[in-house]
C-alpha positions in Angstrom: -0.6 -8.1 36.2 1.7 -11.3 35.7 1.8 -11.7 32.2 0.7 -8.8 30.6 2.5 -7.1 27.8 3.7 -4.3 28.2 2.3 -1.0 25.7 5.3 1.3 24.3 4.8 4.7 25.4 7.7 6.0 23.0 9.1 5.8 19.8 12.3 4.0 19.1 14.2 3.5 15.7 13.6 0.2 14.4 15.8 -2.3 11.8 13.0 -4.5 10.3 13.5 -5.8 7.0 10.9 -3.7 5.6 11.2 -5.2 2.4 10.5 -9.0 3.5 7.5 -7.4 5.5 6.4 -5.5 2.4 6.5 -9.5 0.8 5.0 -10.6 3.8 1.9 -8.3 3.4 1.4 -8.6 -0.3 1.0 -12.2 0.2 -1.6 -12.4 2.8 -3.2 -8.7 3.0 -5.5 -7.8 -0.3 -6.8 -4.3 1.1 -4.9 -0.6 1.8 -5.9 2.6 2.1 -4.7 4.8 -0.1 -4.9 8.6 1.1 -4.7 11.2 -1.7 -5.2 15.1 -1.9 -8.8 16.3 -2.4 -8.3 20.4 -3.2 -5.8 20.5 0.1 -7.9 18.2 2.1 -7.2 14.3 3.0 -8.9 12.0 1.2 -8.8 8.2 2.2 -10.2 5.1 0.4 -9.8 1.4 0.4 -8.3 -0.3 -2.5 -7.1 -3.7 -3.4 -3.3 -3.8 -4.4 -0.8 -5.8 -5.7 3.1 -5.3 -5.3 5.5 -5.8 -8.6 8.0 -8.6 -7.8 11.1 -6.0 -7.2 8.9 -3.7 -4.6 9.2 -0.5 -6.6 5.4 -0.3 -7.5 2.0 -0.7 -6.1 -0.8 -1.4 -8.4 -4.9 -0.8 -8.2 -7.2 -0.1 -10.1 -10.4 2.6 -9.8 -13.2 3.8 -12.0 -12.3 7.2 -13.7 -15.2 8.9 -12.4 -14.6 8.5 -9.1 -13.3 11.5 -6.7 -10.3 9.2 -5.7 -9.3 9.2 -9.2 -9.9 13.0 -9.9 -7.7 13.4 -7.3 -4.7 11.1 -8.7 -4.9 13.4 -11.8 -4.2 16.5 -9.6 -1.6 15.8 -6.9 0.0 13.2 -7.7 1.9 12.5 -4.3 -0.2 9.6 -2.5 0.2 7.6 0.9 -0.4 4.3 1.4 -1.4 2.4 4.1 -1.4 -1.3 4.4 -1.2 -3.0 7.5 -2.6 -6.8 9.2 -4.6 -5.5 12.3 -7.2 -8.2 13.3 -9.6 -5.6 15.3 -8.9 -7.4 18.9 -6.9 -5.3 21.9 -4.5 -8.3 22.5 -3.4 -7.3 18.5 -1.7 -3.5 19.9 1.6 -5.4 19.9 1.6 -7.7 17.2 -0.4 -5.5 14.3 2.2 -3.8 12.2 1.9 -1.3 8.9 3.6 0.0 6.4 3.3 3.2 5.2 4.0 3.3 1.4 5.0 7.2 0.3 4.9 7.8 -3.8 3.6 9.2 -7.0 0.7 7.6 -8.6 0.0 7.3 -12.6 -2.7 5.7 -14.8 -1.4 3.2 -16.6 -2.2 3.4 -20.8 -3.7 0.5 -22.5 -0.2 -1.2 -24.3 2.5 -3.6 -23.0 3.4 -2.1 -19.8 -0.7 -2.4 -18.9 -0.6 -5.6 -19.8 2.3 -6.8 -17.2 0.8 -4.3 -14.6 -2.4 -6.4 -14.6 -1.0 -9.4 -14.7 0.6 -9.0 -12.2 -2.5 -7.6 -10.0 -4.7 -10.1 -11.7 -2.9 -13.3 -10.6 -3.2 -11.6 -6.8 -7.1 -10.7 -7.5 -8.3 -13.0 -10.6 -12.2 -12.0 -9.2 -11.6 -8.4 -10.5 -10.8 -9.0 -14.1 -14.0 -7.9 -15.7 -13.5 -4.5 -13.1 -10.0 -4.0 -14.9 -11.1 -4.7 -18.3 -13.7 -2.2 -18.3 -13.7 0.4 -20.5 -14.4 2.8 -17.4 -11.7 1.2 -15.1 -7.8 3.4 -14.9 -5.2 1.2 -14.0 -2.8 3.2 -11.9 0.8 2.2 -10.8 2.4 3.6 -7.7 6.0 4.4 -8.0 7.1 4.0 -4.3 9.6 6.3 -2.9 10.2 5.0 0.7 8.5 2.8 3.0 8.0 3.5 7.2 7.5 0.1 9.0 5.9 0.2 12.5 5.9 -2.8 14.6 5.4 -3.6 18.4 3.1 -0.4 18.7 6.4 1.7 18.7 9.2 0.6 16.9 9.6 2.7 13.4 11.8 1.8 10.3 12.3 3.8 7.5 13.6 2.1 3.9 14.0 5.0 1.5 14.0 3.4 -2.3 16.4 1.8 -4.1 18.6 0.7 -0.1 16.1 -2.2 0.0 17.8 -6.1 -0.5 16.0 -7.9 -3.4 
């Protein structure tokens, strides 16, 4: 069919900017899903997030009662997924994700709480009462690397600290 693009059946190395992506997302995407370790088993759920200016952290917040925080507590090696898929087939090509690999912490009331949600306060201003709560953890993400997959096929790995400010 004249005109039809073509789906990648195979993996090839990519050389994205992964960090300008990483910008591009944290501009215009407000949800990820963050997968964590339930007792050995996968656990998924959707969070908002904000990225600190220089990349190296991702920042949500979560009641302390919930499973997804429990879980935080325990293992604290987390994946997160963030990508801009729009749901239609002609978006197989075009949709592209990044795969954010790290430790999470919760974040103690103090100075360094106060920048963190700043920082994911001017992104989400609607969820200031959430964070202020009494029952709400802040919880930083202290990336490690970064996988960038594009045009269905194409993979780029930035491992911390090689990324261009």
């Amino acid at each position: 069919m004249a005109g039809k693009m073509s789906i990648p059946s195979t993996t090839k190395k990519g050389a994205a900017d992964v960090a300008k992506r990483l910008r591009a997302f944290d501009a215009k995407e407000s949800f990820a899903v963050l997968a964590t370790n339930d007792q050995g088993n996968p656990y998924t759920s959707l969070i908002s997030f904000a990225l600190t200016p220089d990349l190296g952290q991702v920042i949500f917040a979560t009641p302390k009662g919930t499973r997804k925080f429990r879980n935080l507590t325990g293992t604290k090696d987390v994946a997160l997924l963030i990508d801009n898929r729009s749901n239609q087939k002609k978006g197989f090509v075009e949709t592209q994700a990044i795969t954010v690999l790290g430790k999470a912490r919760a974040v103690r009331r103090g100075r360094a709480w106060l920048e963190y949600a700043g920082i994911f306060l001017k992104k989400h201003p609607e969820l200031e009462e959430f964070i202020n709560a009494s029952t709400t953890a802040l919880v930083v993400i202290d990336v490690r690397s970064c996988i960038h997959v594009g045009n269905f096929q194409t993979v780029t790995l930035m491992e911390w600290g090689t990324q261009e400010s």
